[in-house]
N, CA, C and O atoms as a GROMACS GRO file, in nm:
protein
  424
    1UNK      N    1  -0.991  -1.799   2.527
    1UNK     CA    2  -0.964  -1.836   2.390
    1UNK      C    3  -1.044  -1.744   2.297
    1UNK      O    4  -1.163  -1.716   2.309
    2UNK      N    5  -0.955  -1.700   2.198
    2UNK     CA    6  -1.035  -1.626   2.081
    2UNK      C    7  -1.109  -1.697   2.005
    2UNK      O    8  -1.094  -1.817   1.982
    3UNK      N    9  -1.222  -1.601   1.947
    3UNK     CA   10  -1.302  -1.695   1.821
    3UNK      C   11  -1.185  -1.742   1.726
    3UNK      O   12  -1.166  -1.864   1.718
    4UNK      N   13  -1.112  -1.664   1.660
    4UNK     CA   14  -0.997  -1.728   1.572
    4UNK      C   15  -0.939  -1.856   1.631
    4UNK      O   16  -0.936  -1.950   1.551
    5UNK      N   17  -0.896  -1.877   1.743
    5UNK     CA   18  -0.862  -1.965   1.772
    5UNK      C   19  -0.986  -2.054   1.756
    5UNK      O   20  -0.993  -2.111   1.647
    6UNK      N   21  -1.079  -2.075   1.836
    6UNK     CA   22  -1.161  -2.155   1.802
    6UNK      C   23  -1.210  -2.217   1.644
    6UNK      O   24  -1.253  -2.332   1.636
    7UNK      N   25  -1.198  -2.126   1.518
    7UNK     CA   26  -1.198  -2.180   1.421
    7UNK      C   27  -1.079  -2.211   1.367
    7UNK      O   28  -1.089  -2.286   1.270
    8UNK      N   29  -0.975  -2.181   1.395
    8UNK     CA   30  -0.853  -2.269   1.361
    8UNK      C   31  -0.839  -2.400   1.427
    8UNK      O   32  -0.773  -2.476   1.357
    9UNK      N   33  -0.874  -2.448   1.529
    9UNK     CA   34  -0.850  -2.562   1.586
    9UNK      C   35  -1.023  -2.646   1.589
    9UNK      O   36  -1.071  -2.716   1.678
   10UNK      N   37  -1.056  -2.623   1.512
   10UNK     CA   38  -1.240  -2.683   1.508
   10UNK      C   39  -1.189  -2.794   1.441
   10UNK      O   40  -1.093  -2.773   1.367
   11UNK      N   41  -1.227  -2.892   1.449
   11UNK     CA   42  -1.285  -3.041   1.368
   11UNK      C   43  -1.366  -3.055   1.355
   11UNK      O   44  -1.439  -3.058   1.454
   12UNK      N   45  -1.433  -3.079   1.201
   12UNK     CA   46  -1.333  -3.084   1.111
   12UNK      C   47  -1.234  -2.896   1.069
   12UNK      O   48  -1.262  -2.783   1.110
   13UNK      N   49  -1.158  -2.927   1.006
   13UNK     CA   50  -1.062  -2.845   0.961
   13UNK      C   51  -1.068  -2.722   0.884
   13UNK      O   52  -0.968  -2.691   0.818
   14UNK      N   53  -1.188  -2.633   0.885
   14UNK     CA   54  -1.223  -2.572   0.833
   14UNK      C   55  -1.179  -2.443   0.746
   14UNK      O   56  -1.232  -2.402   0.643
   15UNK      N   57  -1.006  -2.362   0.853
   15UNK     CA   58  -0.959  -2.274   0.868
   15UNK      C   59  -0.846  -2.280   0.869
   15UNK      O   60  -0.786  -2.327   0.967
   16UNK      N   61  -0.777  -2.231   0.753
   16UNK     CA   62  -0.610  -2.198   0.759
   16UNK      C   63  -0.604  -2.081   0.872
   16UNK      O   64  -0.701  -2.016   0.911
   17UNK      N   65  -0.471  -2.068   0.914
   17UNK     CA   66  -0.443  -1.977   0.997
   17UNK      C   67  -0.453  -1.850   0.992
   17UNK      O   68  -0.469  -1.781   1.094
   18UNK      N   69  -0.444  -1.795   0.852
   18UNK     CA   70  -0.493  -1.642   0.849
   18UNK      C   71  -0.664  -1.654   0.805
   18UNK      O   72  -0.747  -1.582   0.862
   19UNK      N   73  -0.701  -1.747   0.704
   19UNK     CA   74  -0.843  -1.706   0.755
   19UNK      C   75  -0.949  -1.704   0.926
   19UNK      O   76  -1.046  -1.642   0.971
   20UNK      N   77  -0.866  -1.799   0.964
   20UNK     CA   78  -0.926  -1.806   1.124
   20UNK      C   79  -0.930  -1.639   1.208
   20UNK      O   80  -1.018  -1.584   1.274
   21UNK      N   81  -0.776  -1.592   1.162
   21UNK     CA   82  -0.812  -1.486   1.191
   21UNK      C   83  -0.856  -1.316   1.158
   21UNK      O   84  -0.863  -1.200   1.201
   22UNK      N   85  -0.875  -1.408   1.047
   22UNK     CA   86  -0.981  -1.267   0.952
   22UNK      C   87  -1.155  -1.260   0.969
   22UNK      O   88  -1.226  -1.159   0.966
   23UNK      N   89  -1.198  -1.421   0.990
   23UNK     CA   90  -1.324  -1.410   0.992
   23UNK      C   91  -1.326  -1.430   1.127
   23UNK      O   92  -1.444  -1.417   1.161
   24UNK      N   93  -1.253  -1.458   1.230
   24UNK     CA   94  -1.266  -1.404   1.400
   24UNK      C   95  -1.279  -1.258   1.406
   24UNK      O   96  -1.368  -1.217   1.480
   25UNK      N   97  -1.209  -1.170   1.344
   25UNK     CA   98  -1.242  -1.048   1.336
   25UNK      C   99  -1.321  -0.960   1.254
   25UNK      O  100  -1.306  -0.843   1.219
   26UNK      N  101  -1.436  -1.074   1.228
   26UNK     CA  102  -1.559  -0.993   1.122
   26UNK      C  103  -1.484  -0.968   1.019
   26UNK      O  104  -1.490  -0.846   1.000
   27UNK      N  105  -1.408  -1.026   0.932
   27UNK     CA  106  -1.417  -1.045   0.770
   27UNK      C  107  -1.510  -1.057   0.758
   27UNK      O  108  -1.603  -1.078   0.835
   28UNK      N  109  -1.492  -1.034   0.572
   28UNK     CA  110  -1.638  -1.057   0.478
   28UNK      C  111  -1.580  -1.165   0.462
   28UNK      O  112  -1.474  -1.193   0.517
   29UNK      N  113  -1.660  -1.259   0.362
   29UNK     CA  114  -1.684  -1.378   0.309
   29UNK      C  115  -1.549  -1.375   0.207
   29UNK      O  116  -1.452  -1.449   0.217
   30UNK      N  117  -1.567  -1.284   0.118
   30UNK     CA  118  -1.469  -1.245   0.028
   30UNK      C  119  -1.308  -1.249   0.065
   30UNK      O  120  -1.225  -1.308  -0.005
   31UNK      N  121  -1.279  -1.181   0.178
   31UNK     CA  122  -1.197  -1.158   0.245
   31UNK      C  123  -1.128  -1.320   0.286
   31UNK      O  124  -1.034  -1.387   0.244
   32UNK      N  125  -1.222  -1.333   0.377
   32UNK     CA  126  -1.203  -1.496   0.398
   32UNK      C  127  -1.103  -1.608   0.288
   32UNK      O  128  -0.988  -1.650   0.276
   33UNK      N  129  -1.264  -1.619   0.210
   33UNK     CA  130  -1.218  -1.669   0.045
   33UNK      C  131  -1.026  -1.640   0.042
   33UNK      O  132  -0.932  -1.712   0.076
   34UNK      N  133  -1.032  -1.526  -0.006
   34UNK     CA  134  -0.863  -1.466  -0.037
   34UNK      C  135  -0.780  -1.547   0.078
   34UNK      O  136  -0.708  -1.622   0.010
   35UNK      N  137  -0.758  -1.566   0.180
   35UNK     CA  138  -0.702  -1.618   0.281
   35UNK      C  139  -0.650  -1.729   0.274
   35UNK      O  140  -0.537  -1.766   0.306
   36UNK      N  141  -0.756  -1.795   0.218
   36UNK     CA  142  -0.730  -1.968   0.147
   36UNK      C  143  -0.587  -1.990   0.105
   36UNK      O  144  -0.524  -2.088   0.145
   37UNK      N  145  -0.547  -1.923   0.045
   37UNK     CA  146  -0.363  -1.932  -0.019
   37UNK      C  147  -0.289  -1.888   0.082
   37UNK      O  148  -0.168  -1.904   0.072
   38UNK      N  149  -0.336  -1.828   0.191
   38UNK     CA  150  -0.195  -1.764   0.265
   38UNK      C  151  -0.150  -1.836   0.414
   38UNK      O  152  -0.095  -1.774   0.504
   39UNK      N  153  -0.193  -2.001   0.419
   39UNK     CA  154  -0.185  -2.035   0.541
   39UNK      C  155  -0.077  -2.114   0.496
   39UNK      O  156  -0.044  -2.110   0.378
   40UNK      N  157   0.001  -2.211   0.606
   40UNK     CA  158   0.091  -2.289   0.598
   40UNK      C  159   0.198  -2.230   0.551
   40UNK      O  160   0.256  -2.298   0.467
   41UNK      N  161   0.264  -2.093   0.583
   41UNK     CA  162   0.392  -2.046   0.540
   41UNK      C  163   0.354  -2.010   0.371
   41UNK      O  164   0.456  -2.031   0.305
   42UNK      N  165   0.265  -1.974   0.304
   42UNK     CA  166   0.250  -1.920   0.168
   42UNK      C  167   0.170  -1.765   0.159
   42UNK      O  168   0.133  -1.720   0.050
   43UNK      N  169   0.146  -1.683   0.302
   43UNK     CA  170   0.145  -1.564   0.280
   43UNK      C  171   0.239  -1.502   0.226
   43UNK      O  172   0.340  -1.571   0.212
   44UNK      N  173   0.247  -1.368   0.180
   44UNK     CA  174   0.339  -1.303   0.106
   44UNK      C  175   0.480  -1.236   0.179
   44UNK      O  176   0.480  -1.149   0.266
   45UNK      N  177   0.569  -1.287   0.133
   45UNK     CA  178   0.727  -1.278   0.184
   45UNK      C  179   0.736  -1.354   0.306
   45UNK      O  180   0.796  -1.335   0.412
   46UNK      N  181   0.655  -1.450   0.259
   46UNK     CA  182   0.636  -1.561   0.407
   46UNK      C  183   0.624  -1.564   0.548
   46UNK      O  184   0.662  -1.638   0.638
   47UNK      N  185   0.551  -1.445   0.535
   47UNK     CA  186   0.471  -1.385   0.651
   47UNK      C  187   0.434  -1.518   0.734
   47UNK      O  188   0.425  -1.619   0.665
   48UNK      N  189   0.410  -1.534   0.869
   48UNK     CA  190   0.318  -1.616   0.940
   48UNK      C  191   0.182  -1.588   0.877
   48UNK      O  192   0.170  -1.471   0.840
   49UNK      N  193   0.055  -1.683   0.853
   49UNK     CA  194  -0.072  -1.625   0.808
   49UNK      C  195  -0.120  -1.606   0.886
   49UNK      O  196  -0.240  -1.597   0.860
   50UNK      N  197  -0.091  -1.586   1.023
   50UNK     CA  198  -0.230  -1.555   1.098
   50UNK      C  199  -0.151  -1.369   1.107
   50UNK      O  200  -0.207  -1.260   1.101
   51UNK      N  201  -0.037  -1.398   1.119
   51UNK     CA  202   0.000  -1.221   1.117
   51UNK      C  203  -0.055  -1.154   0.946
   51UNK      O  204  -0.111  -1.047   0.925
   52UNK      N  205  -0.028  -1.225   0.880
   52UNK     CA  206  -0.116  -1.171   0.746
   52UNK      C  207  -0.266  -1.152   0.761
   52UNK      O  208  -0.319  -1.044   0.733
   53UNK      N  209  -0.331  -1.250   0.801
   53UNK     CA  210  -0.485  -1.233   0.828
   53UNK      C  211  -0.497  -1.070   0.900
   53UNK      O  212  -0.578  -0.984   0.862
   54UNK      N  213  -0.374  -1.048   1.036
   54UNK     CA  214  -0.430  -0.949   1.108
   54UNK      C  215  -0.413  -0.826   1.036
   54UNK      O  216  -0.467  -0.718   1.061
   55UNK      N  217  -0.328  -0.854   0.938
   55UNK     CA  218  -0.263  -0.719   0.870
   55UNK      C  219  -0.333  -0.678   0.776
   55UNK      O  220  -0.308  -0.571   0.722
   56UNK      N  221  -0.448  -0.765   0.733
   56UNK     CA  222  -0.529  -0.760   0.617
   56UNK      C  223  -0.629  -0.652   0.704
   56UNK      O  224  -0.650  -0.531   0.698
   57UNK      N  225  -0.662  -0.727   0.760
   57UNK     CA  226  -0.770  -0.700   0.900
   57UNK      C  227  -0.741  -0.506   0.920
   57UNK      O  228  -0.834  -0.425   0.907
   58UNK      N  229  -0.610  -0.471   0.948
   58UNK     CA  230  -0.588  -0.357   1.012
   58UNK      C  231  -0.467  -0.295   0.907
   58UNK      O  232  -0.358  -0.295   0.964
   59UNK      N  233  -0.462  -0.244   0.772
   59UNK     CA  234  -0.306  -0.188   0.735
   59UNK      C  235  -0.265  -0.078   0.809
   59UNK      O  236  -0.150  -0.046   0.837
   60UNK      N  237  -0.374  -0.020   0.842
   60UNK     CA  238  -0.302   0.136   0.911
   60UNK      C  239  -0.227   0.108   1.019
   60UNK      O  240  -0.143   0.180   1.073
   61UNK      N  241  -0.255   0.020   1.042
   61UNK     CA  242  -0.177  -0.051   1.197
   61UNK      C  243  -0.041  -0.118   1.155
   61UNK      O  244   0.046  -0.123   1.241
   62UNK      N  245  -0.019  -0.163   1.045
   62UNK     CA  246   0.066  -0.253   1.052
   62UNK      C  247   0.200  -0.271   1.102
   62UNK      O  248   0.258  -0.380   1.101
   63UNK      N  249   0.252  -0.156   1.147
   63UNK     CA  250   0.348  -0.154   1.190
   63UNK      C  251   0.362  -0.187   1.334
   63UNK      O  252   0.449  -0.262   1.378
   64UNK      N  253   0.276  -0.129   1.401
   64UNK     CA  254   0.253  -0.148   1.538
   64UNK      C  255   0.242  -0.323   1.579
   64UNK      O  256   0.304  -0.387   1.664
   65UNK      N  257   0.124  -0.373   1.469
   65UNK     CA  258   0.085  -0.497   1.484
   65UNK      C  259   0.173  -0.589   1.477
   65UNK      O  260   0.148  -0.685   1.550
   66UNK      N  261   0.278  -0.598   1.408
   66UNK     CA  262   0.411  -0.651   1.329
   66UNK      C  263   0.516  -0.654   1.454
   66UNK      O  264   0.597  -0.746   1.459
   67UNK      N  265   0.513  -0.557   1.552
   67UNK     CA  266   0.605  -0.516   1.663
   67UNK      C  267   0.528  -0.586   1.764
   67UNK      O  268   0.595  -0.672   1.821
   68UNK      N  269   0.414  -0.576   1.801
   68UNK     CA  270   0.392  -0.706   1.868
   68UNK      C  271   0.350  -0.818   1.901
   68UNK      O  272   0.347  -0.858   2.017
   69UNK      N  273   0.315  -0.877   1.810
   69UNK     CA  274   0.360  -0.982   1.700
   69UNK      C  275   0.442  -1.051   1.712
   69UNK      O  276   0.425  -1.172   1.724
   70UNK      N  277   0.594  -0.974   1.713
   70UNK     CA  278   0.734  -1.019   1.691
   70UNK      C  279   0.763  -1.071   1.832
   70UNK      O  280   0.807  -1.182   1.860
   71UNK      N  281   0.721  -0.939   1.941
   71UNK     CA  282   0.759  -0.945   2.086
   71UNK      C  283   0.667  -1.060   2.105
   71UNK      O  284   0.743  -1.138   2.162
   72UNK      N  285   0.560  -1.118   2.095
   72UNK     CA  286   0.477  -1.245   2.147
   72UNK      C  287   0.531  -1.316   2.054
   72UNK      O  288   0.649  -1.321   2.089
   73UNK      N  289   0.523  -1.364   1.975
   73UNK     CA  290   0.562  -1.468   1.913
   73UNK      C  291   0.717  -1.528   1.905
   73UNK      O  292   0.744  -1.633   1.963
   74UNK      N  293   0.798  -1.468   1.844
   74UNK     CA  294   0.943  -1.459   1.842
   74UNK      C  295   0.989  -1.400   1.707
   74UNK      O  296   1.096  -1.340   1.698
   75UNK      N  297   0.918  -1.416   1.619
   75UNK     CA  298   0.930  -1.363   1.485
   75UNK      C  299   0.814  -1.344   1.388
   75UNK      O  300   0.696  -1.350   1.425
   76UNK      N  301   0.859  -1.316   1.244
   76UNK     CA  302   0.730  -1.220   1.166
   76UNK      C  303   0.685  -1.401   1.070
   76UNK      O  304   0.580  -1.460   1.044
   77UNK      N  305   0.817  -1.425   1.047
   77UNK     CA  306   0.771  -1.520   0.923
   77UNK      C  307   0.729  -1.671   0.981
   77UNK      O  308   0.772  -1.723   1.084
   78UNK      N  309   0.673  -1.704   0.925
   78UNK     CA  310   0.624  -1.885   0.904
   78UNK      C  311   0.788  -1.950   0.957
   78UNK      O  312   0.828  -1.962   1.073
   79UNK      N  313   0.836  -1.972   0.870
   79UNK     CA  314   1.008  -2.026   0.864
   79UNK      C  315   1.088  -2.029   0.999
   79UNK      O  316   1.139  -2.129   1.050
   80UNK      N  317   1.088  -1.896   1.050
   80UNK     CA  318   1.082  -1.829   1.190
   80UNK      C  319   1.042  -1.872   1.277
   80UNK      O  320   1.114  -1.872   1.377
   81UNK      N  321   0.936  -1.920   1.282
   81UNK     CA  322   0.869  -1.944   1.357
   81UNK      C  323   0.872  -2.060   1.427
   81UNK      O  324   0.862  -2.082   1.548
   82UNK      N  325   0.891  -2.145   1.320
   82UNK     CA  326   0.875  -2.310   1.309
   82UNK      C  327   1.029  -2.348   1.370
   82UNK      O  328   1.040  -2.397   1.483
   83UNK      N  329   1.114  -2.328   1.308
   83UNK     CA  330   1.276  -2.344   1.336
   83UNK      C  331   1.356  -2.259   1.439
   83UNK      O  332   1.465  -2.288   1.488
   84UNK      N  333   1.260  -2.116   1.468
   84UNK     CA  334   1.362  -2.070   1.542
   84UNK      C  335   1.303  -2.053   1.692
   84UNK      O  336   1.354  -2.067   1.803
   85UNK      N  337   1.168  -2.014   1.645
   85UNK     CA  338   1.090  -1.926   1.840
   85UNK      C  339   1.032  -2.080   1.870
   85UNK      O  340   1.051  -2.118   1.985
   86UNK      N  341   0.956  -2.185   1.770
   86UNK     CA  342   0.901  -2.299   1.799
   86UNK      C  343   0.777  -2.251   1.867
   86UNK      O  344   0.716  -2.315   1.953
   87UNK      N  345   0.744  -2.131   1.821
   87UNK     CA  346   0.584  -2.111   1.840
   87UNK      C  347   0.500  -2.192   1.812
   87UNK      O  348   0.533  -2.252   1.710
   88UNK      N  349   0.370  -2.238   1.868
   88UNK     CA  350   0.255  -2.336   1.760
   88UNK      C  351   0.165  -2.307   1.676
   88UNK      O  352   0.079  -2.256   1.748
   89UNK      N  353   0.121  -2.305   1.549
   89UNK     CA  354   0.077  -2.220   1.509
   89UNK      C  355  -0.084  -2.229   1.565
   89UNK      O  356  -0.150  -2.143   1.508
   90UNK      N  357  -0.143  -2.287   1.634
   90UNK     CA  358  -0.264  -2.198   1.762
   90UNK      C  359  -0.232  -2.102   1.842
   90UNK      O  360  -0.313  -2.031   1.902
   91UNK      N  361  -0.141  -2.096   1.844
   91UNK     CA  362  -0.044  -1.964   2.009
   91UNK      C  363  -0.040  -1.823   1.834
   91UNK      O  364  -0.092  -1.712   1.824
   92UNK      N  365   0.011  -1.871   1.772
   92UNK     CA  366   0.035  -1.776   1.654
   92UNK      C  367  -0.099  -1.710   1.614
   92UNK      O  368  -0.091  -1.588   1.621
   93UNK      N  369  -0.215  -1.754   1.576
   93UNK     CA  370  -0.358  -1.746   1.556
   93UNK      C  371  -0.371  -1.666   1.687
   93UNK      O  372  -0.373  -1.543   1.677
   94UNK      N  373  -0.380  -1.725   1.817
   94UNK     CA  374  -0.429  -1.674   1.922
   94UNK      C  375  -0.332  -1.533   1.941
   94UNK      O  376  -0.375  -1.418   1.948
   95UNK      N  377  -0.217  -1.566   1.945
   95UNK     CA  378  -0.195  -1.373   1.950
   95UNK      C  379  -0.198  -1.291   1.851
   95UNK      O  380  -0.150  -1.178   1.852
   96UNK      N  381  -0.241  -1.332   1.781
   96UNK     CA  382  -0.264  -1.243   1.616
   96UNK      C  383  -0.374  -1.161   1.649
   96UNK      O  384  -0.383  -1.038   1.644
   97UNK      N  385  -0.479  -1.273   1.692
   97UNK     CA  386  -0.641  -1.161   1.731
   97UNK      C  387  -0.657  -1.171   1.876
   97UNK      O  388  -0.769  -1.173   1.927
   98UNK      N  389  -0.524  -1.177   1.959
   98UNK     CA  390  -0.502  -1.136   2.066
   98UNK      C  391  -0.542  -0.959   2.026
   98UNK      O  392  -0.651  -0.902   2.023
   99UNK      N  393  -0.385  -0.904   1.996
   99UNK     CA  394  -0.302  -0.801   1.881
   99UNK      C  395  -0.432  -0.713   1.863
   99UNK      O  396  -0.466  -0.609   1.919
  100UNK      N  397  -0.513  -0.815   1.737
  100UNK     CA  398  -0.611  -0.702   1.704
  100UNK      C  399  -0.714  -0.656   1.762
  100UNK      O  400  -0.754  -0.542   1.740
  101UNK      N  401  -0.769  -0.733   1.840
  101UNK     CA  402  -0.877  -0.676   1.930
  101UNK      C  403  -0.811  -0.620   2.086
  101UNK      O  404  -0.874  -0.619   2.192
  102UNK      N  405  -0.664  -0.575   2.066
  102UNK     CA  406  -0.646  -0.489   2.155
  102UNK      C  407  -0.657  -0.361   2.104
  102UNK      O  408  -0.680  -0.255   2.163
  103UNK      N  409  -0.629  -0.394   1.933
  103UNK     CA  410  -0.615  -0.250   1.874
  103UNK      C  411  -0.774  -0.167   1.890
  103UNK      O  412  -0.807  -0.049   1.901
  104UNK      N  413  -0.849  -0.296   1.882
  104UNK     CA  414  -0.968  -0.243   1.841
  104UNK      C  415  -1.023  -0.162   1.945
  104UNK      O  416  -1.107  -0.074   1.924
  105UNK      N  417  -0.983  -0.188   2.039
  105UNK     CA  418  -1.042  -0.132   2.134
  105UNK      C  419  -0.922  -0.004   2.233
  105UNK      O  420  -0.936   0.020   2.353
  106UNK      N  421  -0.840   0.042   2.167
  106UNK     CA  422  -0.722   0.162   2.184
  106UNK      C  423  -0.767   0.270   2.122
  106UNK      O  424  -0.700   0.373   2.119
   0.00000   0.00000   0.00000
């Protein structure tokens, strides 16, 4: 299990889904903060947030990250996700900073 995962699923509730995995991957505080709006399907163009967290995390990557992403999960967006692949959003978190700490270390 990733640290992201671990702070997305902590009780009490500390962590929307893209901050879990921004400050699993050494975000700043700041960074974090910003995150606050983008969980529960309200990242931008309704991104999944934990794929937003990673994308925040890595832009130069984003394309790569987005591709597999898509291949683990089933799709890019929240909406997607929920209705069509029936991903959970812990499995979503967990391969998000699956993703990035493969990058990190390529």
């Amino acid at each position: 299990m990733t640290k992201a995962h671990a702070l997305f699923t902590a009780v009490p509730k500390l962590h929307n889904c893209a901050q879990a995995v921004v400050e699993g991957a050494g975000g700043t505080p700041e960074q974090i903060t910003e995150m606050a709006a983008c969980g529960g399907g309200r990242a931008p163009d309704g991104l999944c947030g934990a794929l937003y967290g990673a994308l925040v995390m890595c832009p130069e990557r984003a394309e790569e990250i987005k591709a597999a992403f898509a291949k683990e999960v089933g799709a890019l967006t929240c909406r997607e996700i929920k209705s069509a692949a029936k991903t959970p959003c812990p499995m979503c978190v967990e391969a998000a900073a699956k993703i990035l700490g493969s990058l990190s270390h390529s």
